[in-house]
Structures are given as structure tokens and as C-alpha cells.
TINUVO-776079 format. One record per atom (N, C-alpha, C): x, z, y; atom name. Coordinates in pm, whole numbers, plus 50000, padded with zeros to 5 digits. Example, Ala and Ser with C-alpha at 12.3 -4.5 7.8 and 13.67 -1.06 7.14 Angstrom:
// residues 2
- u;w;v;a
- 51319;50780;49431;N
- 51230;50780;49550;CA
- 51320;50780;49670;C
- 51285;50708;49775;N
- 51367;50714;49894;CA
- 51290;50787;50003;C
// end
This chain:
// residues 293
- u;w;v;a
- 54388;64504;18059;N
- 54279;64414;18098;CA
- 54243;64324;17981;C
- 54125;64252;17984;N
- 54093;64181;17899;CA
- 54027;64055;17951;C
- 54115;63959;17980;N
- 54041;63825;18088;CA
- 54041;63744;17971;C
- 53928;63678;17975;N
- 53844;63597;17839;CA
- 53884;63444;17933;C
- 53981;63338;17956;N
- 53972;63184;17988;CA
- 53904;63129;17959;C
- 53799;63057;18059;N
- 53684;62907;18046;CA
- 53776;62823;18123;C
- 53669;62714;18122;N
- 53674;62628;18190;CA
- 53528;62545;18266;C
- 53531;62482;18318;N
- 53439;62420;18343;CA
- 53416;62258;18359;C
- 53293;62227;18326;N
- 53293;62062;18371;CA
- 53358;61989;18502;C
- 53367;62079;18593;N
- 53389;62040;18747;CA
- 53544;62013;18784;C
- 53642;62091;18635;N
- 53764;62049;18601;CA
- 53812;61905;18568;C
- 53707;61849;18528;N
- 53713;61694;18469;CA
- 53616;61649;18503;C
- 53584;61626;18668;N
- 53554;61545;18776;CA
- 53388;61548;18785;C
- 53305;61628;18699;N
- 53171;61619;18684;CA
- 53086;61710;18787;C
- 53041;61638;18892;N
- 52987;61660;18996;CA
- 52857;61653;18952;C
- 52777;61592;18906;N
- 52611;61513;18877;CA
- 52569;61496;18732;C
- 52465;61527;18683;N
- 52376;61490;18575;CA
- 52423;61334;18489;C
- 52441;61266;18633;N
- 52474;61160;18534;CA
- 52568;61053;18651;C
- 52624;60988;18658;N
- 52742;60926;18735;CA
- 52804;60852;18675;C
- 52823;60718;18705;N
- 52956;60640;18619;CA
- 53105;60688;18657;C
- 53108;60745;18754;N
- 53250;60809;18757;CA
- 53308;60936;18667;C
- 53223;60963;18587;N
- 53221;61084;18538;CA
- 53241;61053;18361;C
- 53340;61144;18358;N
- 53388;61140;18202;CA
- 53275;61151;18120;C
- 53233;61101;18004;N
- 53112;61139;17869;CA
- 53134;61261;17842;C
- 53030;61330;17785;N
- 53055;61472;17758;CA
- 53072;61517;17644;C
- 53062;61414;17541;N
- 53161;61418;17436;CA
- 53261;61453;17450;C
- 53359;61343;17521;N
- 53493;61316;17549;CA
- 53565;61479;17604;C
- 53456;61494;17712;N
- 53496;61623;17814;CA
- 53501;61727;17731;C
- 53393;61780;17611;N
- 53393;61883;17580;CA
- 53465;61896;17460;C
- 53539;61800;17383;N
- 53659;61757;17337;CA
- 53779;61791;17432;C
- 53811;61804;17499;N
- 53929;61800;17549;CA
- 53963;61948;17592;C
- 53829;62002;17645;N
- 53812;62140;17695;CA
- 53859;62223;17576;C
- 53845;62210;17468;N
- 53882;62289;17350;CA
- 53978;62262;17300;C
- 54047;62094;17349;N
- 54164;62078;17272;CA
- 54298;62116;17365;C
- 54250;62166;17462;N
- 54308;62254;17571;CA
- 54344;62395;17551;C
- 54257;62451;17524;N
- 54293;62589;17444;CA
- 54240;62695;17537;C
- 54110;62657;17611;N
- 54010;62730;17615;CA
- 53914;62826;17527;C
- 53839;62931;17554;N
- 53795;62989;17517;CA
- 53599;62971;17545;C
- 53610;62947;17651;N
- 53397;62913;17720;CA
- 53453;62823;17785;C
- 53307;62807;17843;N
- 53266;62688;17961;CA
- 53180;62723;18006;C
- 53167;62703;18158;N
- 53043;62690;18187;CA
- 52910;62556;18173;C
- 52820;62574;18187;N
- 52725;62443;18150;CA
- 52758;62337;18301;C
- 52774;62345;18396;N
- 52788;62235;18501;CA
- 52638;62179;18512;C
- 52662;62055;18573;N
- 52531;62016;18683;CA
- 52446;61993;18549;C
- 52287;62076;18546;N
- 52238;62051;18446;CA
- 52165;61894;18385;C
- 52179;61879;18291;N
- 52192;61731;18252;CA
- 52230;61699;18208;C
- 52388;61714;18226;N
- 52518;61683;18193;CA
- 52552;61681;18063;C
- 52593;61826;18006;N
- 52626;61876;17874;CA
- 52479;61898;17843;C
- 52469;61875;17676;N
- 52312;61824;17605;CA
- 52265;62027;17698;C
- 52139;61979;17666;N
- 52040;62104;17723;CA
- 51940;62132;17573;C
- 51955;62112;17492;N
- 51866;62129;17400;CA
- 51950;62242;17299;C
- 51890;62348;17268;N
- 51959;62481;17212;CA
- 52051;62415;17093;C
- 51963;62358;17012;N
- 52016;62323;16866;CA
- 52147;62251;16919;C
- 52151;62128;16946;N
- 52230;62072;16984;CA
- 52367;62130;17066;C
- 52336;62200;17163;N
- 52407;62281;17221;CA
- 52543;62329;17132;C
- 52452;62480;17091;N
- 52494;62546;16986;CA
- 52584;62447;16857;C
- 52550;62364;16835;N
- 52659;62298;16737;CA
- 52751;62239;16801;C
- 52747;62165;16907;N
- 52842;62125;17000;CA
- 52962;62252;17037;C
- 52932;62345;17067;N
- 52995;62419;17104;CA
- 53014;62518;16970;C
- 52984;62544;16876;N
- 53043;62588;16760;CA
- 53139;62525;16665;C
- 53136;62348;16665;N
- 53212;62272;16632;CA
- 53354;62329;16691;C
- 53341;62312;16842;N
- 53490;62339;16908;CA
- 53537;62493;16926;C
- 53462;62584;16878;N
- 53476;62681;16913;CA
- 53481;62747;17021;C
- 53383;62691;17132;N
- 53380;62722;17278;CA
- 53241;62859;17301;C
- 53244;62951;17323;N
- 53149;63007;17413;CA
- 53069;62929;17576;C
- 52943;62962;17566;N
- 52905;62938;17690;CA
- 52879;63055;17790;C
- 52914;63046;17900;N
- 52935;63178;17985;CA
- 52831;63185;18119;C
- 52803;63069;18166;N
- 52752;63078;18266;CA
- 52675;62933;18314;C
- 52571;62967;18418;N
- 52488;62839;18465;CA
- 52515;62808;18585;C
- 52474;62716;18700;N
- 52504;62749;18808;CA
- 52375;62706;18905;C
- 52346;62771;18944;N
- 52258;62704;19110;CA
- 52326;62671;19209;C
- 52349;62506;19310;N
- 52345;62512;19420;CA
- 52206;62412;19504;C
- 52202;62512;19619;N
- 52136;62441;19708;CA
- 52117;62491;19870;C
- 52051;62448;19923;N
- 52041;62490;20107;CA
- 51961;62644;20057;C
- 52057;62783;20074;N
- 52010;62844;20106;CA
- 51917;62880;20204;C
- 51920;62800;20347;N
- 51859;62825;20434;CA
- 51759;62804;20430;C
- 51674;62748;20350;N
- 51501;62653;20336;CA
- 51457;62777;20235;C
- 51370;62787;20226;N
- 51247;62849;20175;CA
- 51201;62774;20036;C
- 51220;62618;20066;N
- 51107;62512;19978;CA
- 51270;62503;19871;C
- 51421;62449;19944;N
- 51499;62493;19828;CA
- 51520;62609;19735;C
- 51499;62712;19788;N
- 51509;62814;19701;CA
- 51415;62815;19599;C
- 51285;62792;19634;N
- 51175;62813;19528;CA
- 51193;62640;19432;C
- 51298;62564;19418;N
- 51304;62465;19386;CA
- 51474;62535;19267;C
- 51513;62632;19346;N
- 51604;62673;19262;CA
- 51592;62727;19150;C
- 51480;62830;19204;N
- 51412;62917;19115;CA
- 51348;62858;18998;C
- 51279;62790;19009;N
- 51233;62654;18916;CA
- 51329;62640;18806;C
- 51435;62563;18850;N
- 51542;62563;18785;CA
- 51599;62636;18695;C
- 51576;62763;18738;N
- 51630;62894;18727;CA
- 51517;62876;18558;C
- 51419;62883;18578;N
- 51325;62891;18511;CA
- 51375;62808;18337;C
- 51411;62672;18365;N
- 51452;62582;18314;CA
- 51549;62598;18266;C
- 51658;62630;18313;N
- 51811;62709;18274;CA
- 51790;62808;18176;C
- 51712;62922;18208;N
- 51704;63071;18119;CA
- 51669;63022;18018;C
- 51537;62927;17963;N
- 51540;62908;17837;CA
- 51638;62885;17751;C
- 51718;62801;17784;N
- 51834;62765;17722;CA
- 51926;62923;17717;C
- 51977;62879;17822;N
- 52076;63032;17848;CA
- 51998;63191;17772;C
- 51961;63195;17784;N
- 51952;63346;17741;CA
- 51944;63323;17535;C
- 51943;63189;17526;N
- 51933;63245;17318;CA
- 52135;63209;17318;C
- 52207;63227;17477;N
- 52336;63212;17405;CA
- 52407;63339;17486;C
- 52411;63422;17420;N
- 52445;63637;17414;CA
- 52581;63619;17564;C
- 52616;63508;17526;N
- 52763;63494;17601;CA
- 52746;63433;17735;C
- 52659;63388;17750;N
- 52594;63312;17850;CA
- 52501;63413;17965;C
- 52577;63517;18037;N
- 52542;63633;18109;CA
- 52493;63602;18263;C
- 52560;63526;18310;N
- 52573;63477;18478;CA
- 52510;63365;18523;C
- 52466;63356;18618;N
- 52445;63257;18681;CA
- 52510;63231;18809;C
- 52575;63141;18819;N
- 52686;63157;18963;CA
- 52623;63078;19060;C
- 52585;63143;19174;N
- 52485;63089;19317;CA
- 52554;63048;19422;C
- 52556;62930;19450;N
- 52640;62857;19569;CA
- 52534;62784;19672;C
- 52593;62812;19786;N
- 52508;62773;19873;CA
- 52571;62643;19952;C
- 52433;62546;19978;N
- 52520;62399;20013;CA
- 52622;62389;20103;C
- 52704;62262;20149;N
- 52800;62273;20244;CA
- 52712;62227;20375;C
- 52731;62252;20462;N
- 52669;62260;20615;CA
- 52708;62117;20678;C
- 52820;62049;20574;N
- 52831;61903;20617;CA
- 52790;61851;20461;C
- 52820;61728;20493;N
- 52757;61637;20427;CA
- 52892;61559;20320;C
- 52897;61610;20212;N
- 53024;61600;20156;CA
- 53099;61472;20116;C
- 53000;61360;20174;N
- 53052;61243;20148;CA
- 53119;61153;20287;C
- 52996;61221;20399;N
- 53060;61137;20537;CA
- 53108;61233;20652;C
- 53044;61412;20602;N
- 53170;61492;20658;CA
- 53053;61541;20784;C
- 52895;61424;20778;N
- 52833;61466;20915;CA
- 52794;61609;20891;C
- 52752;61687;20991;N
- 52718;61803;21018;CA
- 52534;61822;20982;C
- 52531;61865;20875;N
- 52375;61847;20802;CA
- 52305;61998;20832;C
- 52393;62137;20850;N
- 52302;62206;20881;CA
- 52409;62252;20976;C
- 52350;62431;21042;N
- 52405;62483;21143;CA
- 52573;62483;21083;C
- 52659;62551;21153;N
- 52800;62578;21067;CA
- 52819;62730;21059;C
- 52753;62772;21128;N
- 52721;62938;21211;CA
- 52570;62983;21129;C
- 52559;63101;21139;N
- 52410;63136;21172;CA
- 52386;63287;21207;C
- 52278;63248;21315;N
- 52272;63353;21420;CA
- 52168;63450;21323;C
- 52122;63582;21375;N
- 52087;63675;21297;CA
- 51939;63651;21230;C
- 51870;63575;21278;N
- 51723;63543;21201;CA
- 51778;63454;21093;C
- 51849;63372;21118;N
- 51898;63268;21035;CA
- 51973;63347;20901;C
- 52032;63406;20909;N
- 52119;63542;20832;CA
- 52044;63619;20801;C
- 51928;63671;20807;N
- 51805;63739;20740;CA
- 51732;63712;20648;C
- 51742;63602;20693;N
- 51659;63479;20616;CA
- 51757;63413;20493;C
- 51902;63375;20523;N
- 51934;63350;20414;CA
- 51972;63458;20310;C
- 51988;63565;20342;N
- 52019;63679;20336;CA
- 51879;63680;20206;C
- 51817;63700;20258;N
- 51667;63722;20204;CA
- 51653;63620;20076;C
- 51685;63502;20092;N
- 51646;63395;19958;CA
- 51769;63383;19852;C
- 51908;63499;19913;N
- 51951;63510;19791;CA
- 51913;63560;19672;C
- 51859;63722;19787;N
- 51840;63836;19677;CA
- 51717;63786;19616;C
- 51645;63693;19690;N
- 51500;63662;19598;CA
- 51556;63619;19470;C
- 51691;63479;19475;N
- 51685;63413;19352;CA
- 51773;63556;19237;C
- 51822;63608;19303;N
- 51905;63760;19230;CA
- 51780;63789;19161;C
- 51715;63852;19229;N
- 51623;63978;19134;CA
- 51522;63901;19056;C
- 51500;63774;19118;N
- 51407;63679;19003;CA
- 51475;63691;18886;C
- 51621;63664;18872;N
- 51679;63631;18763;CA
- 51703;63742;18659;C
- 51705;63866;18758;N
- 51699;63991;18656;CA
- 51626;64016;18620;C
- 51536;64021;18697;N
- 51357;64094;18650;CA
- 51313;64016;18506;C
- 51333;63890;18572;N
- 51228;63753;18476;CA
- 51327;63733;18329;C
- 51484;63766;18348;N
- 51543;63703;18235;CA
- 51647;63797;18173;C
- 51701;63884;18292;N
- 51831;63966;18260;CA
- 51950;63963;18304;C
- 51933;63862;18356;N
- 52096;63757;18353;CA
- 52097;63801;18491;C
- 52220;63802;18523;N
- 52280;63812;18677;CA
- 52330;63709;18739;C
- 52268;63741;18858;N
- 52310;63622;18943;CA
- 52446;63629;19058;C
- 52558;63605;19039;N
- 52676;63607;19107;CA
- 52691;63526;19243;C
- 52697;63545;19377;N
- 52721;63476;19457;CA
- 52870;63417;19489;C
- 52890;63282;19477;N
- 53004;63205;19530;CA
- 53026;63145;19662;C
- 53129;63235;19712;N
- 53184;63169;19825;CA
- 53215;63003;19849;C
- 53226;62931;19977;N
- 53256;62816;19907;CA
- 53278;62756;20037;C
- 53410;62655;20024;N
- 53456;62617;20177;CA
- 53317;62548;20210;C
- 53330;62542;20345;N
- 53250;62466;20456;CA
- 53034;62471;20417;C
- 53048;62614;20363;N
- 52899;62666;20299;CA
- 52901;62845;20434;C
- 52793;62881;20436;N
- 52758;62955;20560;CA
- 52854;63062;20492;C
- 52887;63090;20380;N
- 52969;63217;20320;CA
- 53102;63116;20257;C
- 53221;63130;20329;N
- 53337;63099;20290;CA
- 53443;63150;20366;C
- 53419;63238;20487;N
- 53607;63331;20552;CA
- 53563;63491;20455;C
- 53667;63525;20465;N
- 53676;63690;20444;CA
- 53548;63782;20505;C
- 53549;63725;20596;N
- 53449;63830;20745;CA
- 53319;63827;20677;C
- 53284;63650;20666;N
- 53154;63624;20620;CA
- 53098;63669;20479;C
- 53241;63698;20393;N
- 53192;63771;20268;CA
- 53126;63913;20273;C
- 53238;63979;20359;N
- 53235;64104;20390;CA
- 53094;64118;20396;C
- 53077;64066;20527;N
- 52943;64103;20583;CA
- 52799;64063;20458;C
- 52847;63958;20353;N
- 52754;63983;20287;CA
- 52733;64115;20190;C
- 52856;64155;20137;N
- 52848;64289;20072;CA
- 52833;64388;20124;C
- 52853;64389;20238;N
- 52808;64500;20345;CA
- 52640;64524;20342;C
- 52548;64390;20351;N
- 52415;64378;20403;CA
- 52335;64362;20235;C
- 52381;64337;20127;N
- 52364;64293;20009;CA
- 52386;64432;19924;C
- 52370;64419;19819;N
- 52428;64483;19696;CA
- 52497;64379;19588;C
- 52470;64224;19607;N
- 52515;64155;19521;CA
- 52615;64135;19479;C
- 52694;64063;19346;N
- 52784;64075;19316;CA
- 52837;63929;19330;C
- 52977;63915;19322;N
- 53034;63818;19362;CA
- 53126;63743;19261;C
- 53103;63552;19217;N
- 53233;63527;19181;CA
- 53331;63467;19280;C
- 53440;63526;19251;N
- 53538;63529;19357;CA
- 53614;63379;19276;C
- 53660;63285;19410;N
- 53704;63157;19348;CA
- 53832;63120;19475;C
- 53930;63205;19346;N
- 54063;63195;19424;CA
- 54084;63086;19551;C
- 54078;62904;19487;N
- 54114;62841;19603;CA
- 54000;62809;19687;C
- 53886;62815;19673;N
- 53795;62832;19799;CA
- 53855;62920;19909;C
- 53893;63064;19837;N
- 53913;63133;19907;CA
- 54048;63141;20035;C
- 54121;63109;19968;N
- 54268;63029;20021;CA
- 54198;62945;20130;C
- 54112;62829;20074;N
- 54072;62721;20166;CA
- 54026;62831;20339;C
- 54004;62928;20285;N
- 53964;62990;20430;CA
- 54038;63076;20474;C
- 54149;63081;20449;N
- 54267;63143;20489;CA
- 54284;63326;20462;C
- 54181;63315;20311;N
- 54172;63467;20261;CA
- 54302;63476;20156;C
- 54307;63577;20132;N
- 54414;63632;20047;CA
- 54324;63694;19945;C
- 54313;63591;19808;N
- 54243;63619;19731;CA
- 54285;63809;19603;C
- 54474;63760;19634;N
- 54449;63913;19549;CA
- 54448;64004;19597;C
- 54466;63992;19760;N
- 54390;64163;19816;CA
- 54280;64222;19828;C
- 54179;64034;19814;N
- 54023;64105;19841;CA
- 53989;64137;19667;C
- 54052;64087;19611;N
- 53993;64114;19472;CA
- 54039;64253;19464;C
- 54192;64330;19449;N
- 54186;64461;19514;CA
- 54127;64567;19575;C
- 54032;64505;19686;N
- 53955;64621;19755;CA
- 53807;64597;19664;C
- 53766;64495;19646;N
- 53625;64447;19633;CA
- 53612;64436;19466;C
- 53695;64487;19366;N
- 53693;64442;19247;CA
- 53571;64517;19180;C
- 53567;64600;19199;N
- 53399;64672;19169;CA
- 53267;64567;19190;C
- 53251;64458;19275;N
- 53180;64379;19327;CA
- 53208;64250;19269;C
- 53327;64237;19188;N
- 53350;64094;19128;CA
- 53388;64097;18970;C
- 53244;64065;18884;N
- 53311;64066;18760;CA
- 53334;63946;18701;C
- 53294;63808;18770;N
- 53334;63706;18735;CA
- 53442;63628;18804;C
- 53548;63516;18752;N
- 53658;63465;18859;CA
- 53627;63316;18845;C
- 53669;63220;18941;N
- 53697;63129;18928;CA
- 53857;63111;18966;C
- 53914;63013;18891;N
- 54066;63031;18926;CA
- 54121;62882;18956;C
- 54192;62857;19049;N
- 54245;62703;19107;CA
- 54320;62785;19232;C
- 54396;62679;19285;N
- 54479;62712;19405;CA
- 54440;62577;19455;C
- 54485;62616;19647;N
- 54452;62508;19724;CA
- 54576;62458;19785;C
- 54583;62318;19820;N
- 54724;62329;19881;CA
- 54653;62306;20059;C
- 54726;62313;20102;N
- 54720;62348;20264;CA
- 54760;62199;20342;C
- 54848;62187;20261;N
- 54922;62058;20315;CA
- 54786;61912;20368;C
- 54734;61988;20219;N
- 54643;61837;20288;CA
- 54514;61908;20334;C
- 54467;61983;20276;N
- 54341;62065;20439;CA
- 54437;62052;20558;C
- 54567;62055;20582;N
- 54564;61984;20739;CA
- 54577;61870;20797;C
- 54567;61744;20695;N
- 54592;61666;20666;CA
- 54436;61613;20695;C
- 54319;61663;20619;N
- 54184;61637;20645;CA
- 54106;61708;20746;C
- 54139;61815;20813;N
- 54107;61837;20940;CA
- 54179;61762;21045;C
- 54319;61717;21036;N
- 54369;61625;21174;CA
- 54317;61506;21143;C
- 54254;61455;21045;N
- 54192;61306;21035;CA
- 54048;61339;21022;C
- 53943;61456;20996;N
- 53836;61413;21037;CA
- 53790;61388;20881;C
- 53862;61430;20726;N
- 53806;61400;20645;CA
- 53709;61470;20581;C
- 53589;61403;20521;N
- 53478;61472;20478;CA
- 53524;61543;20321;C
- 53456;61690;20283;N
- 53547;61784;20160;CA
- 53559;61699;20066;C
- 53440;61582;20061;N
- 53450;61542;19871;CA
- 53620;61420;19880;C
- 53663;61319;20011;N
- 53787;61309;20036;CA
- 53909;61353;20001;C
- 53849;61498;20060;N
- 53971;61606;20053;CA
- 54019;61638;19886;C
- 53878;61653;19829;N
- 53892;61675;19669;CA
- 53961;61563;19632;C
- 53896;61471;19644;N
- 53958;61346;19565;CA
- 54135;61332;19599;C
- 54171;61407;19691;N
- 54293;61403;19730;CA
- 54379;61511;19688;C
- 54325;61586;19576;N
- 54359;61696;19519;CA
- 54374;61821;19637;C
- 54274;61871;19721;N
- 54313;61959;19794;CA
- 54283;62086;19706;C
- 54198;62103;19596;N
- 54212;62200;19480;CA
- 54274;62189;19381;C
- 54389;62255;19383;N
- 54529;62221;19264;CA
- 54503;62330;19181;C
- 54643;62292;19071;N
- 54695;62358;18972;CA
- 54697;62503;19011;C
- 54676;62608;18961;N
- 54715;62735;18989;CA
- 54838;62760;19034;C
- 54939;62682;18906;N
- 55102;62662;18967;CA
- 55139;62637;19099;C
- 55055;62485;19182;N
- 55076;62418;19268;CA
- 55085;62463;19398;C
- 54943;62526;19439;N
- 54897;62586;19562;CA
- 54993;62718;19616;C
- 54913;62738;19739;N
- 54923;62848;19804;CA
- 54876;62997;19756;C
- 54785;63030;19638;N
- 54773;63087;19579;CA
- 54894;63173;19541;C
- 54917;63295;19507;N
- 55038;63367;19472;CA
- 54931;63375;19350;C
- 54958;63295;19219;N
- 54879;63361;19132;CA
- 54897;63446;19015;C
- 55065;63467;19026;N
- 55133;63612;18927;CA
- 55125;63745;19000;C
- 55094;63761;19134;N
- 55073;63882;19258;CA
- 54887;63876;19178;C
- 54822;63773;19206;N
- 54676;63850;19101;CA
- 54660;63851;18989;C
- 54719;63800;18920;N
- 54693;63834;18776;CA
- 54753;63999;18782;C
- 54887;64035;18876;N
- 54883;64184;18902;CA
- 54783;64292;18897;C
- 54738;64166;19000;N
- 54586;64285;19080;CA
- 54493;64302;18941;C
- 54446;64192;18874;N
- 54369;64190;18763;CA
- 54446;64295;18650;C
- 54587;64313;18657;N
- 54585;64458;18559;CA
- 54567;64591;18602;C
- 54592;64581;18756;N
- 54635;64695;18842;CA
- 54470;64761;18799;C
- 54364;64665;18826;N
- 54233;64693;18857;CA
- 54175;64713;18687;C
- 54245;64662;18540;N
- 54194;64686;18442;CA
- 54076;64584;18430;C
- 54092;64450;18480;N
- 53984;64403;18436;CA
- 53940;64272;18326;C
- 53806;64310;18297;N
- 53740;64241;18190;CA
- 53652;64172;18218;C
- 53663;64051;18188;N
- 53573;63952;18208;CA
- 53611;63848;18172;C
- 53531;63697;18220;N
- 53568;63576;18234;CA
- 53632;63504;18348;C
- 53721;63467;18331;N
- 53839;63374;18447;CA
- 53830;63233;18379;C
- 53683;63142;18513;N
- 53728;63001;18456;CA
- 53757;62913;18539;C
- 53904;62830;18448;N
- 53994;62714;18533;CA
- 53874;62588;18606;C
- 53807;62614;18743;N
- 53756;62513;18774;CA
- 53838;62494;18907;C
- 53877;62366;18882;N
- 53933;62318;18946;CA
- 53898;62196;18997;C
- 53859;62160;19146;N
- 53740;62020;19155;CA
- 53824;61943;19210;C
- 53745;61832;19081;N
- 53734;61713;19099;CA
- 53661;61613;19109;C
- 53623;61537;19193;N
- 53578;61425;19223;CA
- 53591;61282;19302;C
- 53590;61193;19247;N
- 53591;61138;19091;CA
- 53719;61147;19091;C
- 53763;61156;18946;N
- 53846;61206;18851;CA
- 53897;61074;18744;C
- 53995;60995;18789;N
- 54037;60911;18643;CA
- 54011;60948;18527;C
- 53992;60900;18415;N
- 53892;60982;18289;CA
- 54037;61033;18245;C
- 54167;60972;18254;N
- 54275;61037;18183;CA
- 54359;61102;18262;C
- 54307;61212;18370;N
- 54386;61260;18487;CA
- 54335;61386;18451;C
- 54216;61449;18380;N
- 54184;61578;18372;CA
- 54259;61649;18253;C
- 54264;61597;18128;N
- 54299;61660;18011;CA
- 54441;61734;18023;C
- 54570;61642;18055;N
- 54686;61726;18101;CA
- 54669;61807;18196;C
- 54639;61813;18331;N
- 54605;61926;18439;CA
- 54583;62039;18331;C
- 54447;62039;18258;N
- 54410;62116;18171;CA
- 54468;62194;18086;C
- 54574;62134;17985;N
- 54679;62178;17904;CA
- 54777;62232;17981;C
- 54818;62182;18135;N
- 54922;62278;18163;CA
- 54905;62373;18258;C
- 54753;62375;18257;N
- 54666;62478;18367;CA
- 54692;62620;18227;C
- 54604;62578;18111;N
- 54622;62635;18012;CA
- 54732;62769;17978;C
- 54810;62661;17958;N
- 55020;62745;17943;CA
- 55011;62799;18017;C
- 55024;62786;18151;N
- 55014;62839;18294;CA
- 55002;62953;18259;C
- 54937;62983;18280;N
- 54832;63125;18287;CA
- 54862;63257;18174;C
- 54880;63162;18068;N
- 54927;63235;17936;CA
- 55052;63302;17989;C
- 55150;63194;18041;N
- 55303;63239;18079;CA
- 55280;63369;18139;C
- 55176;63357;18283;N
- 55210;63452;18385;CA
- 55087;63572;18315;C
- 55071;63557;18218;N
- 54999;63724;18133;CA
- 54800;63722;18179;C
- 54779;63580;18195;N
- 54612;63564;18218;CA
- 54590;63489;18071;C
- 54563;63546;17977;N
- 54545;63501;17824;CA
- 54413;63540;17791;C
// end
């Protein structure tokens, strides 16, 4: 196999464009390299500079590749998607003059409200509703191929209309799309990330990698806590930490021969500015030890 390590902004607490809780992106994209990463993804756009020139020296200084962009928003609306797409629009310029920069990873919002936990859209959706979102994926998919090249990867994601096993299924079942698979989301829904990567690895050429611990998802379901809580409470850990078996997939990842990018995002929000960099370095080792280099 040949797994290429990123990382991402969302490792060192960067949720938003701009936030006082949120590390400088100097600082961040300093640390990401002095970590012993290989890419990054770009995070909430804004964030890390958006201007090519700039970019490109930033990230040639540290020797980082850029790998990927991301969209989220309410799949279910019509007026978000074509607001994504937009985006989309905005993103490719940048992204496509960097060769390494292939993906765009598509997440769809959480159905609560990640700060007070209320219930903002359905939690379910019945079959028009599922047609329909169904429908404004593949729109932002084939926009992105047709118009730019780049592929668009769908991410599972706790408490978003696609986050159990079933609900994946059924999207690859009804879809052709391809998937990044993000170990502790996946955990968060009580999947077994290296069996589905096993059956489904044809369908997943990008990873996200973190483990979840359990202890406190039951901890924030018997109290009623809203996800961004839960984060802040580290319910997405160390690879080491979690419930994750993550030397059983790095298995699967030789068993299956695969090549790609595996990046350490691991969320946080908000994030002490000096709580991300070690995680980082011994997320790093980690991985190296158990043969994900």
C-alpha cells in the first residue's frame, strides 16, 4: 500500500473563517509540518490564505501538499446547494492550479443544531425527502467533474441524515458516489470502520482517521449534550485512544493494497492554542509505529 498522511485544520480546533478561539494560521500551519505531516487539507475557506501565490509559498516553505477542499451545508434545500456550488466555483480556482489538490470532501449539515443540540431539521427522511437529497448530491458531484475535474467524495458524519452503516449503504446502493470514510464518525454510529472499508474499499479512495471514545457519547446522550459539547469534551480522540481497532485497519488498508491520502482530522472545538500540536506529534508516531507511514 501506499497511504500518503495529512492533516487538517479541524485538528487544531478550526471550525470558521475567522474566530477568536481559533489558532492563527501561521502558527497552525507551522506546527502541521513540524509534526511530520505530509498535506493538508484547506478547512473552512478563509481560513488558510486563498490567494494561489501566497498559498503555494506557504505550503512550499513547509513542505506540505494540499489535498483537498471541503463543502458543508443542508443538503436538503435546493437554495443551499446552489450556494455550495457557488463556492464550489470559488474553491476550483484556487484548487485545481494545485495537481495534489484532487477532492473535494461533501458533508452534509447536522440535523441539530451543534451548539444548543435543538433539532433544526428532520433526523429521518422519508423517501421524497431522500430523492431529493439524493438528487443535490449528485448535482454538486457532477458539477464538480464536468466544470473542473475534481471529485467530489461524500462524508458520513454523526448526527447528519448519512451517519449509521445502513444509511451509507443505502447511499451506495442508490448513488455511484464515492466516499471519504472517517473512521471515528463512523464508530460514533456504532459501525465497524475496518470491515466496511473491507467490503466497500473500491468506493473509498480517500480516509479520514481519529477514533471516538464511547465513554463520553454516553455521557452526552444521558445528559442531553449538544455534538460541538461533546467535541469540546474530546469525544473525537487519538487514534491510540478510542474504540477504533486501528492496527486491525491499517490491516485492512494492506489487505486491500491501498493508495491514497489518510488525513489525521481529529475535531476540535475550541481547542487551547497549546493542546493541538502534541496530540499531533503523537498522532504522528502513532501511525508510523502501527505501519500507516
Amino acid at each position: 500500500m501506499e497511504v500518503k498522511v495529512g492533516t487538517a485544520p479541524d485538528s487544531w480546533g478550526v471550525w470558521f473563517p475567522e474566530n477568536e478561539k481559533q489558532i492563527d494560521w501561521e502558527r497552525c500551519m507551522n506546527e502541521m509540518a513540524e509534526s511530520g505531516y505530509q498535506g493538508i487539507e484547506l478547512g473552512p475557506w478563509g481560513y488558510l490564505p486563498n490567494e494561489y501565490e501566497k498559498l503555494k509559498n506557504e505550503l512550499e516553505k513547509r513542505n506540505l501538499e494540499l489535498t483537498a477542499t471541503t463543502l458543508v451545508g443542508d443538503l436538503m434545500s435546493e437554495e443551499k446547494t446552489r450556494e455550495m456550488m457557488d463556492l464550489l466555483d470559488e474553491m476550483a480556482k484556487l484548487q485545481l492550479q494545485f495537481e495534489s489538490a484532487k477532492y473535494v470532501v461533501l458533508i452534509d449539515d447536522c440535523y441539530t443544531d451543534l451548539f444548543t443540540g435543538e433539532l433544526v431539521r428532520p433526523r429521518t427522511l422519508n423517501d421524497a425527502e431522500w430523492s431529493n437529497f439524493v438528487s443535490n448530491i449528485l448535482k454538486i458531484r457532477d458539477y464538480a467533474k464536468i466544470q473542473y475535474g475534481l471529485e467530489v467524495v461524500f462524508h458520513p458524519h454523526a448526527q447528519s441524515h448519512i451517519e449509521t452503516e445502513e444509511q451509507i449503504e443505502r447511499l451506495l446502493d442508490d448513488t455511484d458516489i464515492n466516499l471519504c470514510l472517517d473512521t471515528g464518525h463512523h464508530a460514533y454510529a456504532d459501525g465497524d470502520p475496518g470491515a466496511f472499508m473491507k467490503k466497500h474499499h473500491k468506493r473509498i479512495p480517500y480516509l479520514h482517521v481519529k477514533s471516538c471514545d464511547l465513554k463520553i457519547r454516553e455521557k452526552m446522550q444521558r445528559e442531553n449534550w449538544p455534538f460541538a459539547k461533546a467535541v469540546s469534551n474530546d469525544i473525537m480522540c487519538e487514534p491510540e485512544l478510542g474504540v477504533v481497532d486501528m492496527k486491525a485497519f491499517v490491516e485492512v488498508l494492506e489487505s486491500i493494497d491501498f493508495k491514497g491520502w489518510a488525513i489525521v482530522e481529529q475535531d476540535m472545538y475550541p481547542a487551547p492554542f497549546d493542546k493541538p500540536f502534541p496530540i499531533a506529534k503523537r498522532t504522528r508516531e502513532y501511525l508510523k509505529v502501527i505501519g500507516m507511514s
